[in-house]
ROTIZA-860711 format. One record per residue: residue in one letter; x, z negated, y of N, C-alpha, C, O in turn; residue number from 1; chain. Coordinates in Angstrom, 1 decimal. Atoms other than C-alpha are relative to their C-alpha. Layout:
NODE  res     nc1     nc3     nc2    cac1    cac3    cac2     cc1     cc3     cc2     oc1     oc3     oc2    n  chain
NODE    a       X       Z       Y       X       Z       Y       X       Z       Y       X       Z       Y  NUM      A
...
This chain:
NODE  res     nc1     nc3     nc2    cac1    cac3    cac2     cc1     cc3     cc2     oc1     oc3     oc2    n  chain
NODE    x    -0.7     0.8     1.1   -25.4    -6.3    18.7     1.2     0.7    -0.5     1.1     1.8    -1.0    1      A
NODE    x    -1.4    -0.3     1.2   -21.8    -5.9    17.3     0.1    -0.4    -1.5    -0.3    -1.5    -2.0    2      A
NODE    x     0.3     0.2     1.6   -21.6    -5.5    13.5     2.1    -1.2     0.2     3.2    -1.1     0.8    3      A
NODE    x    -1.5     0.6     0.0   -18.7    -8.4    12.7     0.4    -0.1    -1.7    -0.5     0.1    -2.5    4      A
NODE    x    -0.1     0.8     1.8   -17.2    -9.4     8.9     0.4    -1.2     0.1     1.3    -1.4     0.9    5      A
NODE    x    -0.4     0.9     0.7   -16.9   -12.5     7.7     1.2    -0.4    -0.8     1.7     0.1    -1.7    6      A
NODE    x    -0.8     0.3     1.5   -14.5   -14.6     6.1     0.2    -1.5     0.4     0.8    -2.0     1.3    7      A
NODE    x    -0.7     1.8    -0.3   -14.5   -18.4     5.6    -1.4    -0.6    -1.4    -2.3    -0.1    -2.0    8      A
NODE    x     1.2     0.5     0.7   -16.7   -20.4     3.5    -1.4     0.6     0.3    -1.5     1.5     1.2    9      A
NODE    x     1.2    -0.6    -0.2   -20.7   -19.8     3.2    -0.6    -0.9     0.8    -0.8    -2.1     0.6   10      A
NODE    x     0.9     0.6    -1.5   -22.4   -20.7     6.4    -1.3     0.1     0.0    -1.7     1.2    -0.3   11      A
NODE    x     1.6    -0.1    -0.7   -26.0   -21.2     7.4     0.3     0.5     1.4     1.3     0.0     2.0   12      A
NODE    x    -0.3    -0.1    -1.0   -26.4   -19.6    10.7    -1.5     0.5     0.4    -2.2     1.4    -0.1   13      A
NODE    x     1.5    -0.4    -0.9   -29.8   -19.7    13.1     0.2     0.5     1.1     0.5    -0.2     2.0   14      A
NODE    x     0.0    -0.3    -1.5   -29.8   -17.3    15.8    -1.3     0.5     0.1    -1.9     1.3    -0.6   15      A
NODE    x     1.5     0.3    -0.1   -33.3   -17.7    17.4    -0.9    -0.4    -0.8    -1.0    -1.6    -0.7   16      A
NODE    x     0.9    -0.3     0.8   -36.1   -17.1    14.7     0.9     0.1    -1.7     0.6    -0.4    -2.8   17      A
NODE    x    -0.6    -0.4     0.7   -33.7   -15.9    12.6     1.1    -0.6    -0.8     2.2    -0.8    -0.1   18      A
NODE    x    -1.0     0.3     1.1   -31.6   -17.0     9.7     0.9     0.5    -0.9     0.5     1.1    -1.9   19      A
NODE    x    -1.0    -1.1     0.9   -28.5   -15.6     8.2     1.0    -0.9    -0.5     1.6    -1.7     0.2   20      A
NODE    x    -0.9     0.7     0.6   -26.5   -16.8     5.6     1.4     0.8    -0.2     1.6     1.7    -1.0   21      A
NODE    x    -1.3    -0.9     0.2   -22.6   -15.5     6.1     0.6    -0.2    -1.3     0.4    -1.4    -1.6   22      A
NODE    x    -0.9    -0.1     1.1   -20.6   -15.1     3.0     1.1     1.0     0.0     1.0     2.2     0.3   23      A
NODE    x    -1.2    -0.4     0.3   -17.1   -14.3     2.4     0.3     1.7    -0.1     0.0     2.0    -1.2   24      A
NODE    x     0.0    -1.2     0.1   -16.4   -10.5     2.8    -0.6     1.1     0.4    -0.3     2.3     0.5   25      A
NODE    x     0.8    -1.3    -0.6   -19.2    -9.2     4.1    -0.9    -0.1     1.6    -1.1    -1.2     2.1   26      A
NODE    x    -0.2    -0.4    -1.2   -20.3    -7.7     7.4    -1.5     0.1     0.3    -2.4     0.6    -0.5   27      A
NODE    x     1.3     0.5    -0.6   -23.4    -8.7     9.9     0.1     0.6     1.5     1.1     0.7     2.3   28      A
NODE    x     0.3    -0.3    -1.5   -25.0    -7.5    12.9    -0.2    -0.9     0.7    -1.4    -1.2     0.5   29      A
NODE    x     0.6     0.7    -0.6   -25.0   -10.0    15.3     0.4    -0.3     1.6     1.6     0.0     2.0   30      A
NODE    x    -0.1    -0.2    -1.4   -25.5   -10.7    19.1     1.5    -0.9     0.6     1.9    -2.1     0.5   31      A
NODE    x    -1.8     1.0    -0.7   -21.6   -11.3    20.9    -0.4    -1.0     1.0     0.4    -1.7     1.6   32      A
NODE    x     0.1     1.4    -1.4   -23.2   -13.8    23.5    -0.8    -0.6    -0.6    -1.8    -0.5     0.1   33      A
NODE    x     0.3     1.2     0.6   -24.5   -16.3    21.4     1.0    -0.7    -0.2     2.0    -0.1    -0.5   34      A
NODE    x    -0.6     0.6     0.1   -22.9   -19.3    21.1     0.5    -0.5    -0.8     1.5    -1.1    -0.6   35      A
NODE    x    -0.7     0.2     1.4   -22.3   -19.8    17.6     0.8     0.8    -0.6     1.8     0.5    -1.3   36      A
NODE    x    -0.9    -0.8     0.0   -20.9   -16.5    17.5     1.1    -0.2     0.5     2.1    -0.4    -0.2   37      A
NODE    x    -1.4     0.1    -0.8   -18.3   -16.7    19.9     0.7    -1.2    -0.7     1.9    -1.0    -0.9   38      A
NODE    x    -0.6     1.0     0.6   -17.6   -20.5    18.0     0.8     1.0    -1.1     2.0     1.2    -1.0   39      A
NODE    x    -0.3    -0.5     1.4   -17.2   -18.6    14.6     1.6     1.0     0.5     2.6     0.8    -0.1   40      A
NODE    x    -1.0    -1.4    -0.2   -14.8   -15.2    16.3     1.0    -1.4     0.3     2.0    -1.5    -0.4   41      A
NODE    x    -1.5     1.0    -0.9   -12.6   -18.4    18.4     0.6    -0.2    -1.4     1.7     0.2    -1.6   42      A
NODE    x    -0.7     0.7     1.3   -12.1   -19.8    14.8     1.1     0.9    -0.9     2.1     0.7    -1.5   43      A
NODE    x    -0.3    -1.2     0.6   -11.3   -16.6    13.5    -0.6     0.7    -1.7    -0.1     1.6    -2.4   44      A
NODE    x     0.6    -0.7     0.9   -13.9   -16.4    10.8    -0.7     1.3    -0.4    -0.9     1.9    -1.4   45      A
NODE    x     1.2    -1.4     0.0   -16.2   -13.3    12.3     1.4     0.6     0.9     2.0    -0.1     1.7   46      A
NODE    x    -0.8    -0.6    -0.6   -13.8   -10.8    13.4    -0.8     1.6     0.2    -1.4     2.0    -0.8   47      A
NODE    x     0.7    -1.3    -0.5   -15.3    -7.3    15.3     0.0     1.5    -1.0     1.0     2.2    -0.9   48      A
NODE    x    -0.2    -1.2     1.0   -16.0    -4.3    12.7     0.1     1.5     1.2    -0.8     2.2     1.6   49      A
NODE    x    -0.4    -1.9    -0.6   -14.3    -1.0    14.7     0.0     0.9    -0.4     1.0     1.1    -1.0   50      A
NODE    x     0.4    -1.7     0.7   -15.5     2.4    13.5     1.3     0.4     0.4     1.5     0.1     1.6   51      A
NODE    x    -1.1    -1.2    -0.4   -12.0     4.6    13.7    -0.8     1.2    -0.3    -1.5     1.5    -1.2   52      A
NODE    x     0.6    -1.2     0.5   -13.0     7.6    14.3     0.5     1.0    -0.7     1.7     1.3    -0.5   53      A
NODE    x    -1.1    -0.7     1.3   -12.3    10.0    11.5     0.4     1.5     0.5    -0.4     2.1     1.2   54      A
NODE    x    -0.7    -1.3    -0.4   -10.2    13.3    12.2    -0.8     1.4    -0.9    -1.1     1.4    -2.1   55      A
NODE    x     1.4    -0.8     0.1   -12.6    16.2    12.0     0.7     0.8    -1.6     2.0     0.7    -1.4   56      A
NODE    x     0.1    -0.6     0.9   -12.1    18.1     8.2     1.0     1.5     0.2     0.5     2.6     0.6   57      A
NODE    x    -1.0    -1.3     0.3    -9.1    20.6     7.9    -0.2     0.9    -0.4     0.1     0.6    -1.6   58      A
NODE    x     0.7    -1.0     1.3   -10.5    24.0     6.1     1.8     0.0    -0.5     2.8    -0.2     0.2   59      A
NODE    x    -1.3    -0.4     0.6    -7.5    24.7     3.5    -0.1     1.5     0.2    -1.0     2.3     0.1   60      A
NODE    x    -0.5    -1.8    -0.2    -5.2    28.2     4.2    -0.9     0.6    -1.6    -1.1     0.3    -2.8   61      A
NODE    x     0.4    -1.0     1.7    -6.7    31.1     2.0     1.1     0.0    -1.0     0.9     0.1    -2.2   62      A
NODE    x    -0.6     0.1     1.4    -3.5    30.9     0.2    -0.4    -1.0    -1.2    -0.5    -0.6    -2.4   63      A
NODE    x     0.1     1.5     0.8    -4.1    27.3    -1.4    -1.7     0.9    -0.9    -1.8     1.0    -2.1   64      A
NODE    x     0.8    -0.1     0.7    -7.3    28.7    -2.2    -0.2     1.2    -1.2    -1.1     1.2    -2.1   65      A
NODE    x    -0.2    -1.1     1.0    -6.4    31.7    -4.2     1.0    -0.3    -1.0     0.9     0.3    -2.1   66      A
NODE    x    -0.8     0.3     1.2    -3.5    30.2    -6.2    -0.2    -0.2    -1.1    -1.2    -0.9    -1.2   67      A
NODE    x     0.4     0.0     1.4    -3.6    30.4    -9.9     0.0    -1.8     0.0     0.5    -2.6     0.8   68      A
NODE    x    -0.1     1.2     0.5    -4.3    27.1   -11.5     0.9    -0.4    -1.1     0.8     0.8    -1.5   69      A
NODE    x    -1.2     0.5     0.9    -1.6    25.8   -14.1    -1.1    -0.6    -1.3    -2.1    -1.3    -1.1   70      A
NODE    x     0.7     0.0     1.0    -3.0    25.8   -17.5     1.2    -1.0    -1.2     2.4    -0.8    -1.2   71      A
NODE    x    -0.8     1.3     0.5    -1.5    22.8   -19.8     0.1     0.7    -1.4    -0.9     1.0    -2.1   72      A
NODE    x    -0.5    -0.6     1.0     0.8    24.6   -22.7    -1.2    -0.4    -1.5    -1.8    -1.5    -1.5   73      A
NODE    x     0.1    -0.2     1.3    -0.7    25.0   -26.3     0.8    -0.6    -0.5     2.0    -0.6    -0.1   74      A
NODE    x    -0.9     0.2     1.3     0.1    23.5   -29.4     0.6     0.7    -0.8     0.1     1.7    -1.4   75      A
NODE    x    -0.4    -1.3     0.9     2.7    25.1   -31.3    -0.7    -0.2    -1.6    -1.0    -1.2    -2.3   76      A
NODE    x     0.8     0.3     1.3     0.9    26.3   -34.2     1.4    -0.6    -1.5     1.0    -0.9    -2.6   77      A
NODE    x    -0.4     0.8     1.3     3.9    24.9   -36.7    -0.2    -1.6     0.0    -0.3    -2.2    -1.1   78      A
NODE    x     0.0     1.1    -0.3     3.5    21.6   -35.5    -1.5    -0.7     0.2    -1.7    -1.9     0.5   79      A
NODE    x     1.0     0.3     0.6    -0.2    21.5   -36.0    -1.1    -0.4    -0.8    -1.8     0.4    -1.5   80      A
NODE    x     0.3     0.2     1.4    -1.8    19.3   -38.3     1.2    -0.8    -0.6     1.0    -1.4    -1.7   81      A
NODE    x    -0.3     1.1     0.6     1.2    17.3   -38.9     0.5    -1.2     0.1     1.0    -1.5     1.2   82      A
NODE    x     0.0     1.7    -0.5     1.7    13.5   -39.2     1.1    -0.7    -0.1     1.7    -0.9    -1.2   83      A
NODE    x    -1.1     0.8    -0.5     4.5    11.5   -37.6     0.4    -0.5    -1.5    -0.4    -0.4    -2.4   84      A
NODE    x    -0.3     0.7     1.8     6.6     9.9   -41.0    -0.7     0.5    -1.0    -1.0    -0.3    -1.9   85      A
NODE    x     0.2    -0.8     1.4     5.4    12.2   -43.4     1.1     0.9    -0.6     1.5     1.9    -0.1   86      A
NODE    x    -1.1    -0.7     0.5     8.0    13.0   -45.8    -0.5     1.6    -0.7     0.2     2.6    -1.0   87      A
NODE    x    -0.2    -1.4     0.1     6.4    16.0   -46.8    -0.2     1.2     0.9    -0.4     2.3     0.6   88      A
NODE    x    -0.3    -1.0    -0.7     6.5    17.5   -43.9     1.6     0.2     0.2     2.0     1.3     0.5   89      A
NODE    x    -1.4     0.4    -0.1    10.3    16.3   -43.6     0.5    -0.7     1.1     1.7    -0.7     1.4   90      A
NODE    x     0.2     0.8    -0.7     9.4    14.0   -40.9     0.2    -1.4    -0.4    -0.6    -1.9    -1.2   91      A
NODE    x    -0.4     1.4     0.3    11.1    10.7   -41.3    -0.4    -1.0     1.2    -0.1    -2.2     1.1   92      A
């Protein structure tokens, strides 16, 4: 069986014994030489789900791993504690 996805309205679909209801978006295992199948792929509603295969995990250089981290400035302490348009701080 090839896994396919879906996309078209919600279908009833009997292959053999079996009953599957397709819905919009999501992805079914089902046998490529059945004949309902092959109807649905011609139409272009079941299209074939292809695994890419993923590119094996890079280790990062020891540089990257030793670099300092960047630490996000402090507040200056004059400017702590006071409030936008307050004339007594002399903020207009």
């Amino acid at each position: 069986m090839k896994q396919y996805c879906y996309k078209g309205p919600v279908t009833a679909l009997q292959i053999g014994k079996e009953s599957v209801t397709l819905v919009s978006g999501a992805c079914y295992p089902l046998p490529e030489d059945h004949p309902k199948v092959k109807k649905l792929v011609g139409l272009g509603h079941l299209t074939e789900q292809v695994e890419k295969p993923r590119p094996a995990a890079k280790p990062e250089p020891a540089s990257a791993k030793e670099a300092p981290v960047a630490e996000a400035p402090a507040a200056k302490p004059e400017q702590a504690g006071k409030k936008k348009n307050d004339p007594k701080n002399g903020n207009k």
